[in-house]
C-alpha positions in Angstrom: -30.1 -29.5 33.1 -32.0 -32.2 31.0 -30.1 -35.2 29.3 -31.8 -33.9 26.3 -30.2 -30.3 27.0 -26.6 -32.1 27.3 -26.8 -33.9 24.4 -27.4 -30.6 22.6 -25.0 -28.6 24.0 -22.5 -31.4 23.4 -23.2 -31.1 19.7 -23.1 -27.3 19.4 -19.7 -28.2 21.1 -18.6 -30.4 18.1 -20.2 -28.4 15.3 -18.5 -25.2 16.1 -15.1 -26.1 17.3 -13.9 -27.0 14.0 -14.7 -23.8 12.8 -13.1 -21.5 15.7 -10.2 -24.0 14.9 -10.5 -22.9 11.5 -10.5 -19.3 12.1 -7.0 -19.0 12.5 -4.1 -17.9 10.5 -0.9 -20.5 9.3 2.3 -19.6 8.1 4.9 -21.1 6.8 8.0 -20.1 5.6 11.3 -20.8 3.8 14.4 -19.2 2.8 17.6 -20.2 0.4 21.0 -18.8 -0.1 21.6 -17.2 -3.5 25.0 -16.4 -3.4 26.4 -17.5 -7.0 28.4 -19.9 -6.7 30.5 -19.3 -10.3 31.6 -15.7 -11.6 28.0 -14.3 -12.7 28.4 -10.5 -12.7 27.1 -8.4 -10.6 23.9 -6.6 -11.5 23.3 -3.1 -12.7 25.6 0.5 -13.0 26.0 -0.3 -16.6 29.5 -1.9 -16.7 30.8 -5.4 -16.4 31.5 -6.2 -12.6 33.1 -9.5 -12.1 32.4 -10.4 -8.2 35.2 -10.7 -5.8 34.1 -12.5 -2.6 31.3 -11.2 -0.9 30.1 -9.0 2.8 27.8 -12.0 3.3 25.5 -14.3 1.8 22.2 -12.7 -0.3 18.8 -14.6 0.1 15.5 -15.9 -0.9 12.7 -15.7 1.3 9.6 -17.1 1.2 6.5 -16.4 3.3 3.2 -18.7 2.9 0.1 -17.2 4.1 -3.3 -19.5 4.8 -6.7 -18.1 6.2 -9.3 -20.6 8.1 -11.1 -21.0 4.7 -7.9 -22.3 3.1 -7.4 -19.5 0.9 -3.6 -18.3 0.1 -0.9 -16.0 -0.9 2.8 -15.8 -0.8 5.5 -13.5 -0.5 8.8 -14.7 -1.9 11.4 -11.7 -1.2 15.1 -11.9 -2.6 18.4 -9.5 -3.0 18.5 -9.7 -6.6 18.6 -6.8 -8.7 15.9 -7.2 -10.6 14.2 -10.8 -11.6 12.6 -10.1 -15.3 9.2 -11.6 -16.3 11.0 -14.5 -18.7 12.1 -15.7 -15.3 9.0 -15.1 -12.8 6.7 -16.4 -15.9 8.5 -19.6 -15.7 8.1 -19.6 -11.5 4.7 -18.9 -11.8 4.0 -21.3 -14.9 6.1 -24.3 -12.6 4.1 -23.0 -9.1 0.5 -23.7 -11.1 1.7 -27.1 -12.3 3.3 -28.0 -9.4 1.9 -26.6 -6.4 -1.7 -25.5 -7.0 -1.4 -22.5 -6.8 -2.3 -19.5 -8.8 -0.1 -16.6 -9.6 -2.7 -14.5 -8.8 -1.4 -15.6 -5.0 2.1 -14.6 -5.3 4.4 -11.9 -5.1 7.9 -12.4 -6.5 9.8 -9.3 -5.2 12.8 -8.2 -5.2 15.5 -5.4 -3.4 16.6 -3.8 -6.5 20.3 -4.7 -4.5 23.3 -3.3 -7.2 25.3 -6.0 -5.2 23.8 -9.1 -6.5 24.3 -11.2 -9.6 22.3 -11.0 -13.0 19.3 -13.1 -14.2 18.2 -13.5 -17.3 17.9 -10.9 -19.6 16.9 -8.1 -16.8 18.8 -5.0 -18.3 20.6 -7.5 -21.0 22.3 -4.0 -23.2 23.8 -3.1 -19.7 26.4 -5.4 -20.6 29.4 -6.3 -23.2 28.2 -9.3 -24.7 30.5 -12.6 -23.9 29.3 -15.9 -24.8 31.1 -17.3 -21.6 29.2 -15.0 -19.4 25.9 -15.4 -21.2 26.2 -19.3 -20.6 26.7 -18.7 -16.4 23.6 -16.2 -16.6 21.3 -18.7 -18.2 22.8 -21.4 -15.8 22.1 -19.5 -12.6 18.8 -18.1 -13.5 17.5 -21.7 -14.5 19.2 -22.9 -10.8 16.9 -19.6 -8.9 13.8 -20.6 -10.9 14.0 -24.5 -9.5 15.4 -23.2 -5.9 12.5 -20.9 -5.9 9.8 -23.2 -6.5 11.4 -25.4 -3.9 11.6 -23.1 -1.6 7.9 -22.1 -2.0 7.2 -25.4 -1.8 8.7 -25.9 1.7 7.3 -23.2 2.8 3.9 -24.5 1.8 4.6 -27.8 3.5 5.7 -25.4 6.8 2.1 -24.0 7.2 1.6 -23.8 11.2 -0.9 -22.0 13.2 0.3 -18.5 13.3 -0.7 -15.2 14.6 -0.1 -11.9 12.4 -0.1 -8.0 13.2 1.0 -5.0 12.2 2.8 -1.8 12.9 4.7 1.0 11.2 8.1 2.8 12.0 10.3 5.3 10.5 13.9 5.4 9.1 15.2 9.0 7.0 18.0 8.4 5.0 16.2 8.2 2.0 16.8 11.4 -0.1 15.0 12.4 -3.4 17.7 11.9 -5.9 16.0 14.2 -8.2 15.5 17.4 -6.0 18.5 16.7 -4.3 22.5 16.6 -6.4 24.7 13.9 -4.2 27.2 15.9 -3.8 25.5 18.6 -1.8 23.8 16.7 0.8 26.0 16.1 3.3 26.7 19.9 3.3 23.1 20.5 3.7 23.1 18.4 6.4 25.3 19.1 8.0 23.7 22.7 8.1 20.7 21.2 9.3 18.6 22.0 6.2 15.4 20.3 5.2 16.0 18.2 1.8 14.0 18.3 -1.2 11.5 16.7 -2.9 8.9 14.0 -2.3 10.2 11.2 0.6 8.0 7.7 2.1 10.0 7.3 5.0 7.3 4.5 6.3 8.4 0.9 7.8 5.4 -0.8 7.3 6.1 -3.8 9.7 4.0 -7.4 9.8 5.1 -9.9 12.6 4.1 -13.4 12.0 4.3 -14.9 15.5 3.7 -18.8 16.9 0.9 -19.3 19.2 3.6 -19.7 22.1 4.8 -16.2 21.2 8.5 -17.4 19.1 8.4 -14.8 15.9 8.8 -16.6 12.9 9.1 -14.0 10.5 8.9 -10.0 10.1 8.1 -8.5 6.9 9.1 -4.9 6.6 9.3 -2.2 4.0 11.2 0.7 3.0 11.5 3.3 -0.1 14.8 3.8 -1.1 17.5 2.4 -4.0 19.7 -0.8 -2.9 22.6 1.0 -4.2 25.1 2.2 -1.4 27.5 0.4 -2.3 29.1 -0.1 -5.7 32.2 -2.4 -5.5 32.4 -5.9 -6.5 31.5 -7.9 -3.8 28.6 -9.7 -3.2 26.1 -7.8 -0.6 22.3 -7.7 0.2 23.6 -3.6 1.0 21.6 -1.9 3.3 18.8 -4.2 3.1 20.9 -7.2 4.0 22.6 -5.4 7.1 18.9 -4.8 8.6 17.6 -8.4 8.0 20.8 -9.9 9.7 20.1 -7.3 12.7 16.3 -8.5 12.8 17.5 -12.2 12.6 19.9 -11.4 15.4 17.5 -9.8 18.0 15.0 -12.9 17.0 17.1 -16.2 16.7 14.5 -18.3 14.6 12.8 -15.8 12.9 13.6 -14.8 9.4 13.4 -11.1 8.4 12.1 -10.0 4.7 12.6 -7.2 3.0 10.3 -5.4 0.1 11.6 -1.9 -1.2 7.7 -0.3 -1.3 8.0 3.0 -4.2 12.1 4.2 -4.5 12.4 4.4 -8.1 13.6 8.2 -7.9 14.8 8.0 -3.5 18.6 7.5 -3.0 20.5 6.1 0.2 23.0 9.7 0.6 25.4 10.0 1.4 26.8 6.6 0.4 29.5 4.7 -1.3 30.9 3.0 1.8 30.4 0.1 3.7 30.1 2.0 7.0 27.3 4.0 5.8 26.0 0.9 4.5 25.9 -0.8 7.8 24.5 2.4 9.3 21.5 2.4 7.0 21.3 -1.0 8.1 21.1 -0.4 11.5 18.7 2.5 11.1 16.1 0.3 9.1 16.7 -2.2 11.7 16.3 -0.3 14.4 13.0 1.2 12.8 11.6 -2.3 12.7 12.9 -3.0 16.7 10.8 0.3 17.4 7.5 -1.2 16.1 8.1 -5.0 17.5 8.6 -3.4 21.0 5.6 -1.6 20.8 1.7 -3.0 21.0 0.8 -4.1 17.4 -2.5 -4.4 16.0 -3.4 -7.7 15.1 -5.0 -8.9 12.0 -7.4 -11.0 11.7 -7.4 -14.1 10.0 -8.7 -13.9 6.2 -7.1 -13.0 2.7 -8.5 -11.9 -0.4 -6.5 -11.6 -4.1 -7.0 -10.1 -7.2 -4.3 -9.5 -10.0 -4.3 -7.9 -13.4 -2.5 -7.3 -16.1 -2.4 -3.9 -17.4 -0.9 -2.7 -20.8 1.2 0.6 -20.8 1.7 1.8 -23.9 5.3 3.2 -25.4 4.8 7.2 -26.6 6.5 5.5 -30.3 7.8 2.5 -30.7 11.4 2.7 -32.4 11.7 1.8 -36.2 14.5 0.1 -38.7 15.7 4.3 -39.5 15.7 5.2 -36.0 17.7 1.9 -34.9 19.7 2.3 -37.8 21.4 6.0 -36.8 22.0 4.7 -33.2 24.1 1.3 -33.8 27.5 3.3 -33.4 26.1 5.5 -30.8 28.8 7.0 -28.0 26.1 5.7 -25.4 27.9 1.9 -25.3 24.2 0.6 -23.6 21.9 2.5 -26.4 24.3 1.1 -29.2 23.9 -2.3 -27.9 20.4 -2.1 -27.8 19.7 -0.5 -31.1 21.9 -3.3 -32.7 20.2 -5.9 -30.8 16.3 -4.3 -31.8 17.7 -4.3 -35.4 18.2 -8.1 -35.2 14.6 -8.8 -34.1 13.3 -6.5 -37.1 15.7 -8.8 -39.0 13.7 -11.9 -37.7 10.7 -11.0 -38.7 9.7 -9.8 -34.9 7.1 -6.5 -34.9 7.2 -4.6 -31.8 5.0 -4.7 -29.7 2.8 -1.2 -28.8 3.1 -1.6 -25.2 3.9 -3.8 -22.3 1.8 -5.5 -19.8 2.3 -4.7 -16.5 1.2 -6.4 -13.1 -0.6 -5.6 -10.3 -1.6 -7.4 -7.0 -3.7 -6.2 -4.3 -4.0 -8.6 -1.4 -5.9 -7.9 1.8 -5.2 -9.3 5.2 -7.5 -9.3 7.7 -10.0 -5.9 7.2 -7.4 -3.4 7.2 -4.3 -4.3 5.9 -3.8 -3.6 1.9 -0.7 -4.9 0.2 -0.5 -3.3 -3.4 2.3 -4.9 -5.4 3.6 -3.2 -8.7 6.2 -3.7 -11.0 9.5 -2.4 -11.5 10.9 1.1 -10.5 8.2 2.6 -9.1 8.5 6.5 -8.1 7.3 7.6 -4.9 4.1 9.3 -5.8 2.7 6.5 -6.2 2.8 5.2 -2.5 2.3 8.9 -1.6 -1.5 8.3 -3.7 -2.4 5.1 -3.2 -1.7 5.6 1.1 -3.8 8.3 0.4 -6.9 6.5 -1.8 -6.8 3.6 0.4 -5.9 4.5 4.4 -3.9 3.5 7.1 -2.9 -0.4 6.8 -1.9 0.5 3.1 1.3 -1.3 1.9 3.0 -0.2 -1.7 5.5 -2.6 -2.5 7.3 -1.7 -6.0 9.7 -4.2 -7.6 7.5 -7.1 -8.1 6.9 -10.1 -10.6 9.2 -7.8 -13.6 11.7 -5.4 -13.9 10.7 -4.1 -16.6 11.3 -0.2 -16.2 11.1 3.1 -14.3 7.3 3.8 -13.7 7.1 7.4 -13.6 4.1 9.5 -12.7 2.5 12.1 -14.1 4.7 14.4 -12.4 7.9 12.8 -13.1 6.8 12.4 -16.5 6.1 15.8 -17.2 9.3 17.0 -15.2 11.6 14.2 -17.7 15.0 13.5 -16.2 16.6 9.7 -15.9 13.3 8.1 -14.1 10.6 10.0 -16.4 12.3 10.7 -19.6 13.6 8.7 -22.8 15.2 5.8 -21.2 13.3 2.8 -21.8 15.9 1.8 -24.0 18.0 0.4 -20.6 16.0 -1.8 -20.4 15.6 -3.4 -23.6 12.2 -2.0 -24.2 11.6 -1.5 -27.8 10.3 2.3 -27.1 12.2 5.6 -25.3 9.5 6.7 -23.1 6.0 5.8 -21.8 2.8 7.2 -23.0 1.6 10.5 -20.4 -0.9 8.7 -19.2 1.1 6.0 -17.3 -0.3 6.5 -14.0 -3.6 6.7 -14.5 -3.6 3.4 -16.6 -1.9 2.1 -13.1 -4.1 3.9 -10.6 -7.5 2.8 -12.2 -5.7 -1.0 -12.6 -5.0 -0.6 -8.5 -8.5 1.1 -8.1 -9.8 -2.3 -9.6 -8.2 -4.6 -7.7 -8.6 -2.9 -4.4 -12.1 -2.7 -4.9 -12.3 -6.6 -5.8 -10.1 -7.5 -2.4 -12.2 -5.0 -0.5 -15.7 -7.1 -1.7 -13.9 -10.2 -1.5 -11.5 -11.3 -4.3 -11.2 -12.8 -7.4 -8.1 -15.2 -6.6 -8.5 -18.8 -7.4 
């Protein structure tokens, strides 16, 4: 071989290591307790829960994705209830300024736990109003925007060469609460009897391993309500059970949860801390079925694109309407109309619709995360798995709580997760336009197809 030869091959060498270097994945990631530390009540049910003591700790969890091109996202997960968008505006507002980095790049998620503390005004008429109360809720949601920031931030500064794959399990307790009455299902059951109504039983799984093997996190998904419980402790429910069984098996790693589309899918049967802990284990043991098995890896590379997409109300309320429903028996409606009458009072006009967010990220070439908003029913990770293929995550409960998101279906059908019920949560409206989901489904359809052709995130 010639000296000349050599001297070429040598500089091959040097131009294309720093790019196989490059190729690869890092992760960082970063968690904080959010256990209040004053009497904030506990979120959700309608009624004013004062905690007393707690199971065990709730969390925040952040995970940091970078490909060989620098690009980013992040995942923070949590076990609040809901975070509303005057809180994850402010997060996103302080992660721009401070960290560089575009919302378009993050998901702010949350469990949808009943066993967690309030923020801000998510479901604000839920509650009797007491100026002591209202004081501790602005305190600790202006302590979860700062710790989340930090915590983002660390995870940032945690980036490490990482390997990431994927699998997907199954866990069954999940029941359609609308085809399905609570009481009867344990009979049915017990007779062996197939349940009703639309299910996603999927546990969508991504491991984020070190090159020497250590997991550092798992990122898993399921489609059911947080709401097993409903006592006044403090409790990640079954949620919380399965990420302390993950963290157990892994010492080191740190497990997340995202509930994917269980707007209308209850835990049943529940109300105990036993079943709790079962569901626990079973999601656990879901996500032990699909680390023990071959995973497919991903490659490294990750696209973004985000909208915003306005869903209009089916009538906004007005001063008459308001006006009948101050001293209604419904304590929560009566509440609200009092508190819509105020803003009328103010000068405020109400606002035709709401705007509503949507994510699609893509890992690798296969793997699709859709991230939506709020209480999102089940058909729409039914259609989207569908539209999109295997390697399809729908992750619900993200960036605002802002409502149940029927579909078509469940809108036509009514009920609690279709019907006139906006009011709960402080929406100036009763119901959705009938044309929700395909406002959301041609929003996703964009954003896929940007990810898919290579993204629009800054």
């Amino acid at each position: 071989m010639t000296t000349r030869t050599l001297r070429f091959l040598a500089a091959l060498a040097v131009a294309v290591a720093p790019s196989v270097a490059a190729a690869e994945w890092k992760a960082g990631v970063a968690r904080a307790v959010i256990t209040p530390e004053k009497p904030v009540w506990l979120a959700g049910y309608g009624s004013r829960r004062v905690p007393e003591g707690k199971i065990h700790d709730i969390w925040l969890k952040v995970l940091a994705l970078e490909d060989g091109r620098g690009r980013r996202a992040v995942m923070i997960t949590s076990d609040f209830q809901g975070v509303p968008k005057s809180m994850s505006d402010r997060v996103f507002d302080r992660l721009a300024k401070d960290k560089g980095i575009d919302r378009s790049r993050v998901m702010f998620t949350f469990s949808h736990n009943h066993c967690g503390p309030r923020l801000g005004d998510d479901l604000v008429d839920y509650y009797p109003v007491e100026a002591a109360q209202v004081a501790l809720v602005e305190e600790y949601t202006t302590r979860m925007v700062d710790l989340t920031v930090q915590a983002v931030g660390r995870a940032l500064a945690d980036l490490k060469p990482a390997k990431l794959a994927t699998g997907t399990g199954s866990a069954t307790f999940a029941v359609n609460r609308r085809n399905n009455k609570e009481a009867e299902v344990p009979a049915i059951l017990a007779r062996g009897e197939a349940l009703k109504g639309p299910v996603d039983h999927a546990v969508p799984v991504l491991a984020v391993s070190r090159p020497d093997g250590r997991l550092a996190a798992v990122l898993f998904g399921y489609a059911c309500h947080p709401t097993t419980l409903s006592f006044t402790k403090v409790c990640g429910d079954y949620p919380g059970f399965a990420q302390e069984m993950v963290e157990k098996n892994h010492p080191g790693a740190t497990a997340m949860f995202v509930n994917t589309c269980g707007g209308d899918q209850n835990p049943l049967p529940r109300r105990t801390v036993e079943l709790c802990e079962k569901y626990g284990r079973m999601l656990g043991g879901a996500v032990e079925d699909v680390l023990n098995k071959p995973l497919a890896p991903v490659a490294p590379g990750v696209e973004v694109a985000f909208e915003m997409v306005d869903l209009p109300y089916l009538k906004v309320a007005d001063r008459a309407e308001l006006a009948g429903l101050v001293r209604d028996t419904n304590a929560i409606r009566a509440r609200w109309a009092a508190r819509m009458l105020a803003k009328l009072d103010a000068g405020e006009k109400f606002a035709a619709s709401h705007p509503y967010p949507v994510h699609a990220w893509r890992l690798g070439e296969g793997t699709i995360m859709i991230g939506m908003g709020a209480e999102t029913v089940v058909d729409y990770a039914l259609r989207f798995k569908r539209a999109y293929g295997p390697g399809t995550w729908v992750c619900g409960y993200a960036d605002d709580m802002l409502a149940y998101i029927p579909s078509r279906r469940v809108w036509d059908e009514g009920g609690y997760e279709g019907g006139s019920n906006l009011f709960e949560y402080g929406r100036p409206a009763h119901r959705w336009a009938p044309d929700i989901e395909e406002r959301i489904a041609a929003a996703v359809d964009r954003v896929v197809g940007k990810v898919r052709m290579g993204g629009t995130g800054r």
